[in-house]
ZADRENTOR-87380 format. One line per 5 residues: their letters; for each residue x, y, z of C-alpha. Coordinates in steps of 0.25 Angstrom, whole numbers, m for minus. Each point is the difference from the previous one (the first is absolute). Layout:
% ZADRENTOR-87380
a> X/Y/Z; ...
This chain:
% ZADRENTOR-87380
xxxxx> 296/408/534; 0/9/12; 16/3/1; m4/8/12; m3/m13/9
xxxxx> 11/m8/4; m2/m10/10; 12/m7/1; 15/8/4; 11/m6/4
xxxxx> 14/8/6; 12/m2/10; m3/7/13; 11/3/10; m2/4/16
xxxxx> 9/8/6; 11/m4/9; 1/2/12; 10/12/6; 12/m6/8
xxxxx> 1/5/15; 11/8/4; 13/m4/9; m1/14/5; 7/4/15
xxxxx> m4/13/9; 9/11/m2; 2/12/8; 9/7/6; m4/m2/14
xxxxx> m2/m14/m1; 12/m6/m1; m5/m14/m1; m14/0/m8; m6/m12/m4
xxxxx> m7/m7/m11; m10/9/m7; m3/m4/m15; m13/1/m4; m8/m10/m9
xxxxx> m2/m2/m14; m14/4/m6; m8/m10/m5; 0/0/m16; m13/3/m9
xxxxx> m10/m10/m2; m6/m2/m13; m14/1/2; m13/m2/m9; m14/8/4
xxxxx> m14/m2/m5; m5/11/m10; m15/0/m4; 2/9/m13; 9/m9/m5
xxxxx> m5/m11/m9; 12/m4/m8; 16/m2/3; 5/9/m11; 7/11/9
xxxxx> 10/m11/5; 1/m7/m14; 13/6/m3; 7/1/14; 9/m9/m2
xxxxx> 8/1/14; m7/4/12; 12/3/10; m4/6/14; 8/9/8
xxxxx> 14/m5/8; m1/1/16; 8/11/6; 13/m2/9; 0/2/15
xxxxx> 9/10/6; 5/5/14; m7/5/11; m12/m13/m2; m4/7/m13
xxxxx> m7/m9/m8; 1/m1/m14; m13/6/m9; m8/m12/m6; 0/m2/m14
xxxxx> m10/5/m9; m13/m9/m3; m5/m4/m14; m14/1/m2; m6/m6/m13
xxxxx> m14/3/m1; m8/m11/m5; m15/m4/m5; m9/m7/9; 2/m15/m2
xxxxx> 16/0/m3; 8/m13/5; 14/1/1; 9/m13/m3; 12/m3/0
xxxxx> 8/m7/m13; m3/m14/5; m15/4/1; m1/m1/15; m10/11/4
xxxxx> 4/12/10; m10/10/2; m15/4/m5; m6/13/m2; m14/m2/2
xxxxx> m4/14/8; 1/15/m5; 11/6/9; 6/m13/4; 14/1/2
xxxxx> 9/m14/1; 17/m1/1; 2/m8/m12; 16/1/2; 5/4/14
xxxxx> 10/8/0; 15/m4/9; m1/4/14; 10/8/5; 12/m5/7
xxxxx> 3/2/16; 9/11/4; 12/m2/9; m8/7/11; m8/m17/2
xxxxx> 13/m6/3; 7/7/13; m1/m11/9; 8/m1/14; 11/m6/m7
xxxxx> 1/7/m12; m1/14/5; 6/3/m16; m7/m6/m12; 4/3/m12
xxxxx> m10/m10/m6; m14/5/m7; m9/m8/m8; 0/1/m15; m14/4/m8
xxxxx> m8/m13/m5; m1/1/m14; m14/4/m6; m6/m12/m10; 4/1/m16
xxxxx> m12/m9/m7; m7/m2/m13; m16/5/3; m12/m3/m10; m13/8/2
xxxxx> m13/m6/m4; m13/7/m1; m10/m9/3; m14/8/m5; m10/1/13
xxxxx> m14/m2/m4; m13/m6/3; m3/m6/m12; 10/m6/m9; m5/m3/m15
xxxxx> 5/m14/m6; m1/m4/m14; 6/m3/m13; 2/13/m10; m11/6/m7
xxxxx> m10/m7/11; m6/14/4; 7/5/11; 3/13/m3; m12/4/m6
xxxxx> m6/m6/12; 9/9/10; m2/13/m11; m18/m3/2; 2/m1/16
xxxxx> 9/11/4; 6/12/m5; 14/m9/m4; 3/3/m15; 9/m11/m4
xxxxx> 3/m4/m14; m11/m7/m8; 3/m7/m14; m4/m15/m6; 17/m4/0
xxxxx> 5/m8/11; 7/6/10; m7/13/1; 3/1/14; 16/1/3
xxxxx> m1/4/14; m9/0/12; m13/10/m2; m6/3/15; m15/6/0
xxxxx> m9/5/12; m13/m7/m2; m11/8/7; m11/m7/6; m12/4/8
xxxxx> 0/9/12; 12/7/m5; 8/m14/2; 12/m3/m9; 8/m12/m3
xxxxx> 15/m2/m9; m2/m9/m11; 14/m1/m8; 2/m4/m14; 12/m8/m1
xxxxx> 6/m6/m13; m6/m13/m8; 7/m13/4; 2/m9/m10; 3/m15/2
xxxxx> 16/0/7; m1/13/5; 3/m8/14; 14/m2/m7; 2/13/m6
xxxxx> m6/m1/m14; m9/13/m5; 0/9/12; 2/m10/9; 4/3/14
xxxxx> m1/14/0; m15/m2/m1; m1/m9/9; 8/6/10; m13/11/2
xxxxx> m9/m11/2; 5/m4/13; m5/11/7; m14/1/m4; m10/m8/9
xxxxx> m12/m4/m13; 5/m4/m11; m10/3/m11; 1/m9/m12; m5/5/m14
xxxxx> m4/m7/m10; m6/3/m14; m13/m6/m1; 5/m3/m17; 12/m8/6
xxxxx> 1/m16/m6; 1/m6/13; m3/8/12; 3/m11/12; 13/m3/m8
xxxxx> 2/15/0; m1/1/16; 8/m12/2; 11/5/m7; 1/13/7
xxxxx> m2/m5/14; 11/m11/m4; 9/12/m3; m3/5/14; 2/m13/8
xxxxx> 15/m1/m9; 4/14/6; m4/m2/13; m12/m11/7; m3/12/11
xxxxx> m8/7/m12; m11/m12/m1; m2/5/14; m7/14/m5; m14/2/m2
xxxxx> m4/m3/m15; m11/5/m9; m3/m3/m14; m6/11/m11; m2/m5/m14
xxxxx> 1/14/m6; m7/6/m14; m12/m8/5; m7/10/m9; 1/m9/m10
xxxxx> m7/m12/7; m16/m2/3; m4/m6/12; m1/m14/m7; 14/0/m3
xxxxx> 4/5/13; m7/m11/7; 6/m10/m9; 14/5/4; m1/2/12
xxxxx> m2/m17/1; 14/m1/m5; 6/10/9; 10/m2/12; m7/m2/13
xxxxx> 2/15/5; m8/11/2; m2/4/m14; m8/14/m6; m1/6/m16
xxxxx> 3/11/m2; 1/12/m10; 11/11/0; m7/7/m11; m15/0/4
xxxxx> 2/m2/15; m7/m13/1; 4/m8/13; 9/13/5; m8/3/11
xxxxx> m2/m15/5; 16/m2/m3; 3/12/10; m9/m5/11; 7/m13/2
xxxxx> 13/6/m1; m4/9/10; m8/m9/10; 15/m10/m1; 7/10/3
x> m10/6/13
């Protein structure tokens, strides 16, 4: 397993409070009777997540147990305001969602470079200054800081590609991902192999490219957490085709599909609503009368054969995929 990708953290993040305003009065020695003149308190640091599209794991932040912004300053005399409190600024992969411990979502990531408050810091509060009023030429009154938000944050990265691959283990997927782009991702004949998301550019023609994404074998209850569970299916949300890959030497290839799409429709019923294709890989192993008798017992989708390992169906597969997703 890849110890390097982590796409689930979880820490306690703290804004900063805001500064108090000051109960500040003019004095000098020629004004005998200065008023009011306390300054305001500066605002207190946000905690602050940004886009970054080198980044493709949460590891930097697996650790960071705290993330504590800085506390607003205090006002003083003379209307000086106190210095805003240092921001926060956690840069995160492209596709990060932040949620909060009951699961409610706060912000997405989805741009390089896209900057989003994910904790506000406190604002500051008002200086005496704001309160002189015809009848109370004298305030001694200023405002308090508002306290910055303390709260459990989880980060989820959510795997952006064009292409997610769905299948049980050992039904092709990687050496299918390893024959169409440069990706290397583990390949044995064990279950499993695949332990975390494998993302490859798959070039096409005229110097066109899509991102096909290998994400681990679902097993029957993985909708429930057994195997991998929701950690796979979590990256299959945000992929708009869903390829599904199955071995063409599989007993029951319908039953196969149903399970996984059953899988699918547990997690979450929007992802029924993605584009579907279905590839019987080591289709090397089949002639075309055998083909033609599967195909009668397949499910009524767009269906192709194919082969990782002698390129049979490769080209027609990445036509369709590109002519859904154009």
């Amino acid at each position: 397993m890849d110890s390097n990708f982590i796409d689930y953290v979880k820490f306690y993040g703290f804004s900063g409070n805001g500064g108090a305003g000051s109960s500040h009065f003019r004095r000098e020695k020629y004004v005998p009777k200065g008023g009011p003149d306390g300054g305001d308190g500066g605002r207190g640091g946000h905690v602050i997540l940004r886009g970054n599209s080198q980044l493709w794991t949460l590891i930097h932040l697996k650790y960071r147990k705290h993330v504590k912004a800085d506390q607003g300053g205090r006002g003083e005399g003379n209307r000086k305001s106190g210095s805003d409190g240092k921001d926060i600024v956690l840069e995160v992969p492209i596709g990060t969602v932040a949620r909060d411990e009951e699961g409610k979502k706060l912000i997405e990531i989805m741009e390089d470079g896209d900057e989003q408050i994910l904790l506000p810091g406190g604002k500051g509060g008002q200086g005496n200054f704001h309160f002189k009023t015809s009848t109370n030429q004298a305030p001694h009154y200023a405002q308090p800081g508002i306290e910055g938000i303390e709260k459990t944050i989880i980060l989820e990265l959510k795997i952006l590609a064009d292409v997610g691959l769905v299948g049980f283990p050992n039904a092709g997927k990687s050496t299918l991902l390893s024959s169409v782009s440069a990706a290397k991702p583990e390949i044995a004949d064990y279950p499993f192999t695949t332990l975390t998301p494998n993302l490859g550019v798959v070039e096409y023609r005229d110097y066109k490219s899509f991102v096909m994404a290998d994400i681990p074998g679902i097993i029957e209850g993985a909708a429930e957490g057994k195997g991998l569970g929701l950690r796979f299916l979590r990256h299959i949300e945000r992929n708009p085709i869903l390829l599904f890959l199955i071995p063409a030497d599989a007993d029951d290839i319908k039953k196969e599909y149903d399970i996984l799409l059953n899988e699918l429709k547990t997690y979450s019923p929007e992802l029924l609503d993605k584009k579907r294709l279905l590839a019987i890989s080591k289709s090397d192993l089949l002639d075309d009368e055998l083909m033609t008798e599967i195909a009668k017992e397949l499910p009524k989708i767009e269906h192709i054969f194919i082969s990782s390992i002698t390129g049979l169906g490769i080209p027609k597969l990445k036509d369709k995929i590109w002519e859904i997703l154009n």
